[in-house]
N, CA, C and O atoms as a GROMACS GRO file, in nm:
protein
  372
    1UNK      N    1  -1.882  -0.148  -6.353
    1UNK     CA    2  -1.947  -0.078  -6.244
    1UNK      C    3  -1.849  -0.067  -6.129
    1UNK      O    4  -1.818  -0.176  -6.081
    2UNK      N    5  -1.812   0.006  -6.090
    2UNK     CA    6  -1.743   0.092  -5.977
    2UNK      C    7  -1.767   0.083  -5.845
    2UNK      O    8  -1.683   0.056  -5.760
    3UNK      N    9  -1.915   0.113  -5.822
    3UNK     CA   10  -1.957   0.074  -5.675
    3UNK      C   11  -1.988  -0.009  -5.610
    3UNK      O   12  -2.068  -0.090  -5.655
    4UNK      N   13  -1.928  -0.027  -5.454
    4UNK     CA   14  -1.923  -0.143  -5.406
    4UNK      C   15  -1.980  -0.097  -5.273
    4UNK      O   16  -1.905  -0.017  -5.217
    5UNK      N   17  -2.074  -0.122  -5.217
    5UNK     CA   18  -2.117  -0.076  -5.117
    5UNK      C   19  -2.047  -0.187  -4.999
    5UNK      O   20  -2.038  -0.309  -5.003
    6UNK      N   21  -2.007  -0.094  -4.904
    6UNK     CA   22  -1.953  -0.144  -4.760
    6UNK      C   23  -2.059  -0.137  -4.670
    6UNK      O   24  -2.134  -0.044  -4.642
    7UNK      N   25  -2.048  -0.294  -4.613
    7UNK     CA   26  -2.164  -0.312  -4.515
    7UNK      C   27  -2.101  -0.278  -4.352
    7UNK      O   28  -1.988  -0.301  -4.309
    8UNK      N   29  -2.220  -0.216  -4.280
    8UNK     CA   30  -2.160  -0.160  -4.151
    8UNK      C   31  -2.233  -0.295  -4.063
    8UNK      O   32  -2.181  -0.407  -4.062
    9UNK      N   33  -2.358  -0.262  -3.994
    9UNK     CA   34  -2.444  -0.376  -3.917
    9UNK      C   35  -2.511  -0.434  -4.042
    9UNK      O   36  -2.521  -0.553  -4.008
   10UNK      N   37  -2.561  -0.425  -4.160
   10UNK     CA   38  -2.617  -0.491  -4.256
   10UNK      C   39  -2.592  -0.525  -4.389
   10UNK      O   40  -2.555  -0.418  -4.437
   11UNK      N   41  -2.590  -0.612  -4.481
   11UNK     CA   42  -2.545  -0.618  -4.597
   11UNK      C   43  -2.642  -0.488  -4.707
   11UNK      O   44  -2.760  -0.454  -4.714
   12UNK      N   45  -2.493  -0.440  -4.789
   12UNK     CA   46  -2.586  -0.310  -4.842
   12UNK      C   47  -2.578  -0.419  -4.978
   12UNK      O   48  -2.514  -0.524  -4.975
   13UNK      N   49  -2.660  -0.369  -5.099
   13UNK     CA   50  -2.704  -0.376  -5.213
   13UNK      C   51  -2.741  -0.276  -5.267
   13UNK      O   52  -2.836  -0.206  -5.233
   14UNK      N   53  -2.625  -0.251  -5.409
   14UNK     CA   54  -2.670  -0.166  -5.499
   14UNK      C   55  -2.819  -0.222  -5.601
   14UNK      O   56  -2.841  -0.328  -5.659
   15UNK      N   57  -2.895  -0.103  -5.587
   15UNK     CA   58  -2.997  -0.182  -5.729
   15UNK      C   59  -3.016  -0.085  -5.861
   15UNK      O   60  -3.031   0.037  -5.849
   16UNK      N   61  -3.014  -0.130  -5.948
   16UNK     CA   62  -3.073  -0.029  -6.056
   16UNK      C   63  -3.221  -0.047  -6.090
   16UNK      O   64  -3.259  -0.144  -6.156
   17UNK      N   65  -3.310   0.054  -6.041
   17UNK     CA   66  -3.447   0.069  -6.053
   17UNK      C   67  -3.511   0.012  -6.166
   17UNK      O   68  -3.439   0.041  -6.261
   18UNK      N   69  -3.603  -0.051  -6.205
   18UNK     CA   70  -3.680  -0.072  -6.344
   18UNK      C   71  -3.761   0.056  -6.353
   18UNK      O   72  -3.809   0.126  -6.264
   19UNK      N   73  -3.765   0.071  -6.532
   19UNK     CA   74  -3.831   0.170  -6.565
   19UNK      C   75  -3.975   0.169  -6.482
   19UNK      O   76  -4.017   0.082  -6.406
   20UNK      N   77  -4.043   0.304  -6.525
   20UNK     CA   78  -4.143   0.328  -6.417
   20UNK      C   79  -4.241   0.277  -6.534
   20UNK      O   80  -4.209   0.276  -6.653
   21UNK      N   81  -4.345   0.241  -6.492
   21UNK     CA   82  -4.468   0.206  -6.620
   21UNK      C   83  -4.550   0.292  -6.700
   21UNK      O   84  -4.653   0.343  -6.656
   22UNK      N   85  -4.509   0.308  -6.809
   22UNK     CA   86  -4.584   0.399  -6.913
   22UNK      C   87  -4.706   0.386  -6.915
   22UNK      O   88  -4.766   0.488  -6.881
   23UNK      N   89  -4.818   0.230  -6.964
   23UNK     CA   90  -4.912   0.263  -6.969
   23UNK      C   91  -4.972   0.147  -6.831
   23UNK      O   92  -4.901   0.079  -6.757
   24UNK      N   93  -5.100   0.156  -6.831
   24UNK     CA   94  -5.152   0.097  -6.746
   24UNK      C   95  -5.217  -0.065  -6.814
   24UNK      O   96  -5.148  -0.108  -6.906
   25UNK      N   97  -5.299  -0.123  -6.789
   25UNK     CA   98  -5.267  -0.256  -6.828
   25UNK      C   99  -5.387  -0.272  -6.958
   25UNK      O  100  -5.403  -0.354  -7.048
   26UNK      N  101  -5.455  -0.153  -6.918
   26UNK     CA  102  -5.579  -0.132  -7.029
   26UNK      C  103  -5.508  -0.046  -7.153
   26UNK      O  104  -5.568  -0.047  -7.261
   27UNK      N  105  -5.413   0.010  -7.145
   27UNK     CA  106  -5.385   0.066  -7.200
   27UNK      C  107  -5.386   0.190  -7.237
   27UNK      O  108  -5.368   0.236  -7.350
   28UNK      N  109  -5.417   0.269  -7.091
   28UNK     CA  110  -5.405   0.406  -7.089
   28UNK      C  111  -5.276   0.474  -7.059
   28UNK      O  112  -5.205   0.437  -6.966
   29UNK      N  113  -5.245   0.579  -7.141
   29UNK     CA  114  -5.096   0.619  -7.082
   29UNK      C  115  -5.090   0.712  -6.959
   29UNK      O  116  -5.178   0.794  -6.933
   30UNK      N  117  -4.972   0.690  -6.881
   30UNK     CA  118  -4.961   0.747  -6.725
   30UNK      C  119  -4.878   0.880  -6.774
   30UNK      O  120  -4.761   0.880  -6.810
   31UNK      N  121  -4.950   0.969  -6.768
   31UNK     CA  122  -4.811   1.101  -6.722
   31UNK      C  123  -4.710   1.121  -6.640
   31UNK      O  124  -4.715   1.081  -6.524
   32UNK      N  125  -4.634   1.169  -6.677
   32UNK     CA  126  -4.482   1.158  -6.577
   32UNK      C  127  -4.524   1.193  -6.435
   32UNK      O  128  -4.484   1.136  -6.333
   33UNK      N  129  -4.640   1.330  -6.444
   33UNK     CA  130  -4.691   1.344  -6.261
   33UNK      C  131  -4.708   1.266  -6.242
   33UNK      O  132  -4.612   1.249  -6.166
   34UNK      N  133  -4.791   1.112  -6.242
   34UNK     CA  134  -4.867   1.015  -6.181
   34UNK      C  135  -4.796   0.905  -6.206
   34UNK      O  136  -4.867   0.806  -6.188
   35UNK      N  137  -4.672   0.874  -6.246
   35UNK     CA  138  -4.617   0.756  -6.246
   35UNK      C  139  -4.562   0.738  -6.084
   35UNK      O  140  -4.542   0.821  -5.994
   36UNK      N  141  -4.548   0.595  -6.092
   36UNK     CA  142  -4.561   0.583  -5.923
   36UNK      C  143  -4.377   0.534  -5.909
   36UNK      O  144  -4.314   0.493  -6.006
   37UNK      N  145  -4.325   0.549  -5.788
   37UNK     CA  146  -4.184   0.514  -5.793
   37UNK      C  147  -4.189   0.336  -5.809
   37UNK      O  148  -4.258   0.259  -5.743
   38UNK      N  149  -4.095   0.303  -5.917
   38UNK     CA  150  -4.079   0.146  -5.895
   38UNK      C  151  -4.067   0.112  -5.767
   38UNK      O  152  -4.059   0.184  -5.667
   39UNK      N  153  -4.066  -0.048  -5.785
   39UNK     CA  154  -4.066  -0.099  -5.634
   39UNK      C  155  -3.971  -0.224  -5.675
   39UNK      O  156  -3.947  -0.318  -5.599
   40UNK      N  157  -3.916  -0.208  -5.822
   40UNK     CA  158  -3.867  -0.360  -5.870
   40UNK      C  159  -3.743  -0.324  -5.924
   40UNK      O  160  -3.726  -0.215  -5.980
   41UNK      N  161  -3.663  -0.400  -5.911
   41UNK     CA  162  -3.490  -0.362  -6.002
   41UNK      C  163  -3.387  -0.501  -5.977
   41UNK      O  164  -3.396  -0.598  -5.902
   42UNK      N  165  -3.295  -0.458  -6.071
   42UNK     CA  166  -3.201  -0.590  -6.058
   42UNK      C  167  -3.043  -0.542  -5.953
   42UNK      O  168  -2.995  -0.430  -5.940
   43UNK      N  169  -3.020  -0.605  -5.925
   43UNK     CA  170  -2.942  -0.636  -5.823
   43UNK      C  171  -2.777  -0.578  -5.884
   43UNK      O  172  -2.743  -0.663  -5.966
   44UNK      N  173  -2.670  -0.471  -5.875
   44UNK     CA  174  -2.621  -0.483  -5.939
   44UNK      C  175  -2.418  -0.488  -5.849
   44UNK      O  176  -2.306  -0.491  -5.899
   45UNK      N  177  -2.471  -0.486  -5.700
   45UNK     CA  178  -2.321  -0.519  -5.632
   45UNK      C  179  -2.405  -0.526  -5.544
   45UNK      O  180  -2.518  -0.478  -5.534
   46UNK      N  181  -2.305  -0.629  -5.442
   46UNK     CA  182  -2.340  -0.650  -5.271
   46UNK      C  183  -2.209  -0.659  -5.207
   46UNK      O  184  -2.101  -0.699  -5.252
   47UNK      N  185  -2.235  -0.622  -5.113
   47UNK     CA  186  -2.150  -0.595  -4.989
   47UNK      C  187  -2.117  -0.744  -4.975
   47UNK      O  188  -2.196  -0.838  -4.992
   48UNK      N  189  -1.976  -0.751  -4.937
   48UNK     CA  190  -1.909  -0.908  -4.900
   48UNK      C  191  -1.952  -1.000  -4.781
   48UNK      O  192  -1.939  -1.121  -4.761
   49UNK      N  193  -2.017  -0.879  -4.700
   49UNK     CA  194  -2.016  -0.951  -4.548
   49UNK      C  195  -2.076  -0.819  -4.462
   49UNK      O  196  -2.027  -0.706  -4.460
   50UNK      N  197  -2.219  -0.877  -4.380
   50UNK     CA  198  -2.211  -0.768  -4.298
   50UNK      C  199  -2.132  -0.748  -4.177
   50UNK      O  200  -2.014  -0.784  -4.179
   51UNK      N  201  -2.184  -0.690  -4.067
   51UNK     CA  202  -2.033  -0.645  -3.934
   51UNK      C  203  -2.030  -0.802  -3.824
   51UNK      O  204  -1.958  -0.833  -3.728
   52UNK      N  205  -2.150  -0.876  -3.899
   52UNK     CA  206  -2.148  -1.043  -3.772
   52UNK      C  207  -2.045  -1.116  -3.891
   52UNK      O  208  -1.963  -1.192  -3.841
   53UNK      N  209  -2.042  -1.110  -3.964
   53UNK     CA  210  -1.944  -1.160  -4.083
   53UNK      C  211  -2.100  -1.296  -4.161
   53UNK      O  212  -2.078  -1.411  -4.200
   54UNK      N  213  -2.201  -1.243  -4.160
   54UNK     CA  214  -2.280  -1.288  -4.237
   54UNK      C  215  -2.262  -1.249  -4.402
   54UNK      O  216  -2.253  -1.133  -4.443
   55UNK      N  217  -2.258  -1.345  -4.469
   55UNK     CA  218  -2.305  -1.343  -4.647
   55UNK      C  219  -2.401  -1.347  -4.705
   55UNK      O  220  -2.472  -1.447  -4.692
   56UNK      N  221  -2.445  -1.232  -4.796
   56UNK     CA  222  -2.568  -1.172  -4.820
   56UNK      C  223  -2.613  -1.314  -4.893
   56UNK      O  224  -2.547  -1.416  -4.911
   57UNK      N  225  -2.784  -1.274  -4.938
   57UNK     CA  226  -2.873  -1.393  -5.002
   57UNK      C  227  -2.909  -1.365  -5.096
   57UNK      O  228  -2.988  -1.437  -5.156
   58UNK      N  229  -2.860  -1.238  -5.152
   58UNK     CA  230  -2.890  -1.211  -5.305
   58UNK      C  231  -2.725  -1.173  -5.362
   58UNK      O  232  -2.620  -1.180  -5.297
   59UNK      N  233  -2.743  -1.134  -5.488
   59UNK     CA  234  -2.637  -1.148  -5.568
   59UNK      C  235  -2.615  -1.087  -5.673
   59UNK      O  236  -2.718  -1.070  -5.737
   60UNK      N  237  -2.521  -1.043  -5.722
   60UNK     CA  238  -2.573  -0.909  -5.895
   60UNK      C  239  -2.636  -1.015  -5.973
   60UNK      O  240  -2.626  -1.138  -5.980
   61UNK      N  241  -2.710  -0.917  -6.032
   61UNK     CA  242  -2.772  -1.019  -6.175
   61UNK      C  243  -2.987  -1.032  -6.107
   61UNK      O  244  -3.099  -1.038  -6.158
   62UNK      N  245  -2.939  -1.032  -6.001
   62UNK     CA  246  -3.093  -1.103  -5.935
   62UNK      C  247  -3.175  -0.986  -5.965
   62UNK      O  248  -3.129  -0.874  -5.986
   63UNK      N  249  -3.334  -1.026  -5.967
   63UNK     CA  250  -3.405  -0.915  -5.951
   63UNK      C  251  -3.489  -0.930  -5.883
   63UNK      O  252  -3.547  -1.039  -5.873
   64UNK      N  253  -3.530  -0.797  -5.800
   64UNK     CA  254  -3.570  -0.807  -5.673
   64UNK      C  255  -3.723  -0.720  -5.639
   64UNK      O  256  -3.780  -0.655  -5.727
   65UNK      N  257  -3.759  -0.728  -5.543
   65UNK     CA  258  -3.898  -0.636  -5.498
   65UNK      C  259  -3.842  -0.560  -5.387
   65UNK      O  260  -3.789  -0.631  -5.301
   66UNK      N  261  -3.841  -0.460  -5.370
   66UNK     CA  262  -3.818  -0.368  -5.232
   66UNK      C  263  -3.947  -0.290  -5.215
   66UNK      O  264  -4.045  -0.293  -5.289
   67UNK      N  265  -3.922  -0.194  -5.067
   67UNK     CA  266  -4.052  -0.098  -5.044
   67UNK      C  267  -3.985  -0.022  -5.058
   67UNK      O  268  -3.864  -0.005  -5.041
   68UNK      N  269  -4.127   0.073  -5.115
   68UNK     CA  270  -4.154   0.163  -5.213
   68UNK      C  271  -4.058   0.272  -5.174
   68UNK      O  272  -4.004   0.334  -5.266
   69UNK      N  273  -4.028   0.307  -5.042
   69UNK     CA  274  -3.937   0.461  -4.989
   69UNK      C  275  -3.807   0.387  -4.930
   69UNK      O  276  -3.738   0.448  -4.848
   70UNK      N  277  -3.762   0.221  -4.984
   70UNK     CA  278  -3.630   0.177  -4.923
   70UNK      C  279  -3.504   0.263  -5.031
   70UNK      O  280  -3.496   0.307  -5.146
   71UNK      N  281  -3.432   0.252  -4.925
   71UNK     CA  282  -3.283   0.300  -4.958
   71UNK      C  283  -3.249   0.472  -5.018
   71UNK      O  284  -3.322   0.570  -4.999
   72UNK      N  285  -3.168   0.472  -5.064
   72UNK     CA  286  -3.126   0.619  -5.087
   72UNK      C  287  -3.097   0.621  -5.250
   72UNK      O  288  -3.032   0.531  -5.304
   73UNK      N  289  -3.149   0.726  -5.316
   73UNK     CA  290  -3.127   0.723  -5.476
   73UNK      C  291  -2.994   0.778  -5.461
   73UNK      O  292  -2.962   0.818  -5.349
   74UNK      N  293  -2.908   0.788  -5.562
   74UNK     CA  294  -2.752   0.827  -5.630
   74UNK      C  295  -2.745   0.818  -5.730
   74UNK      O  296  -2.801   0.719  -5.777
   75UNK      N  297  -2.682   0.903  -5.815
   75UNK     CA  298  -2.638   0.924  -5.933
   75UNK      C  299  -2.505   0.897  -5.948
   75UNK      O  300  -2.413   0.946  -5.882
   76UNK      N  301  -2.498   0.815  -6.039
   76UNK     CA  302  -2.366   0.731  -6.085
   76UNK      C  303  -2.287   0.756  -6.212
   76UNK      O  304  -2.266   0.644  -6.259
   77UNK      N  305  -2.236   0.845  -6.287
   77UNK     CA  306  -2.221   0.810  -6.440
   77UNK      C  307  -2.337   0.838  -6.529
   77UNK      O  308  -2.340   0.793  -6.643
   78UNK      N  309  -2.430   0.912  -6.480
   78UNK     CA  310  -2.547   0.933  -6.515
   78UNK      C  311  -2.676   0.848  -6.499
   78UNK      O  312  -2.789   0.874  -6.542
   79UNK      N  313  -2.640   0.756  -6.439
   79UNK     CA  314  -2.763   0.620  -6.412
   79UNK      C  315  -2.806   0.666  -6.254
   79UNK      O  316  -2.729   0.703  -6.165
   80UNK      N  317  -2.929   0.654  -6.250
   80UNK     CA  318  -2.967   0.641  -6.126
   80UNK      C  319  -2.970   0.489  -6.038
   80UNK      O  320  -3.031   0.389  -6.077
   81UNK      N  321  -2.916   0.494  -5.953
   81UNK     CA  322  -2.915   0.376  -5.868
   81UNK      C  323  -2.942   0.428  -5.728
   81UNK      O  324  -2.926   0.542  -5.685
   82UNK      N  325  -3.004   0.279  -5.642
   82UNK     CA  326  -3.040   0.271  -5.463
   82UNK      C  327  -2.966   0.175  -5.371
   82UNK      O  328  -2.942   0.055  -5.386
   83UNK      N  329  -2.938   0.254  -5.278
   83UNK     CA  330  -2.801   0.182  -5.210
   83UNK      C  331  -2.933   0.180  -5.065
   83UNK      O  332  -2.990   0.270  -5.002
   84UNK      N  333  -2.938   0.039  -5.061
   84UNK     CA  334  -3.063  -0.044  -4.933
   84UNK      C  335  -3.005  -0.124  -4.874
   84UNK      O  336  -2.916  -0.184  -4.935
   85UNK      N  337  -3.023  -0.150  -4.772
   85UNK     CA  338  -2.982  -0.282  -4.650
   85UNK      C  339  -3.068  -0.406  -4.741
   85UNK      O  340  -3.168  -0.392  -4.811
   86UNK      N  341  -3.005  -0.506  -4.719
   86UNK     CA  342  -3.042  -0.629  -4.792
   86UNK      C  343  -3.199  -0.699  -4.701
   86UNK      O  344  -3.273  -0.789  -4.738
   87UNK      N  345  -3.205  -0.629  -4.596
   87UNK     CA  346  -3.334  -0.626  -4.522
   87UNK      C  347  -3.444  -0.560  -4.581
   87UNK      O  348  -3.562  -0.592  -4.567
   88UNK      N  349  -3.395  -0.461  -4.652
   88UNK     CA  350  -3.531  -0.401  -4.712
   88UNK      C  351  -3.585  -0.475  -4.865
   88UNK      O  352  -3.702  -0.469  -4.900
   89UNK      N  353  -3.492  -0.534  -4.934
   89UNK     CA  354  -3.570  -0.674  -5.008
   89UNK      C  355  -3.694  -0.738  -4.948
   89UNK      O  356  -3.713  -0.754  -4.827
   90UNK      N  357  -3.754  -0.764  -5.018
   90UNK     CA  358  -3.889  -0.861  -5.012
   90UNK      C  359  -3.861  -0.973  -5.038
   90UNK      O  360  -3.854  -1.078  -4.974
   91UNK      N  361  -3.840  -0.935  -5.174
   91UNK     CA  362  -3.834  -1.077  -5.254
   91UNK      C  363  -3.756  -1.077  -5.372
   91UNK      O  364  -3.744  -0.971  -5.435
   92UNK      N  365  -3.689  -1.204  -5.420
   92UNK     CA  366  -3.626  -1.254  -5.529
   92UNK      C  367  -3.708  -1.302  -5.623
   92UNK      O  368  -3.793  -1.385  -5.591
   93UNK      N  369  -3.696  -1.251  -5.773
   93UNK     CA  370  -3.824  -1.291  -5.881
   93UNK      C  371  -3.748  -1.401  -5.909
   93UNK      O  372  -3.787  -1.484  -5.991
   0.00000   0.00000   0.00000
């Protein structure tokens, strides 16, 4: 993987999205209109240091919870990935 996001005032983090959910828990299937954007993905580069010379709290490999409209989608090599401030994390699974 190639990208390395540079942190300006915040630590950035690349994530790669988890698939979106096919069926529902009963077991009805979701159509592509009504699938909802993930909110969950694994962690896959971080920025070294933000601009106070702080070191981020997550790490590649981790997987994470963000909100639902954080960061910016990009196309990479054909993969979609989201480049977010390490602020817009929730949480570490």
């Amino acid at each position: 993987m190639n990208i390395k996001p540079i942190a300006g005032t915040a630590n950035r983090v690349v994530i790669e999205a988890a698939a979106a959910e096919e069926k529902t828990a009963s077991g009805i299937i979701i159509p592509d209109t009504a699938k909802e954007k993930p909110q969950k993905g694994t962690v896959i580069s971080v920025s070294e240091e933000d601009g106070d010379g702080k070191k981020p709290t997550v790490k590649a490999g981790d997987t994470v919870l963000y909100g639902k409209y954080a960061g910016t989608e990009i196309t990479f090599e054909g993969k979609e990935y989201l480049i977010m401030r390490e602020s817009d994390i929730y949480a570490v699974l």
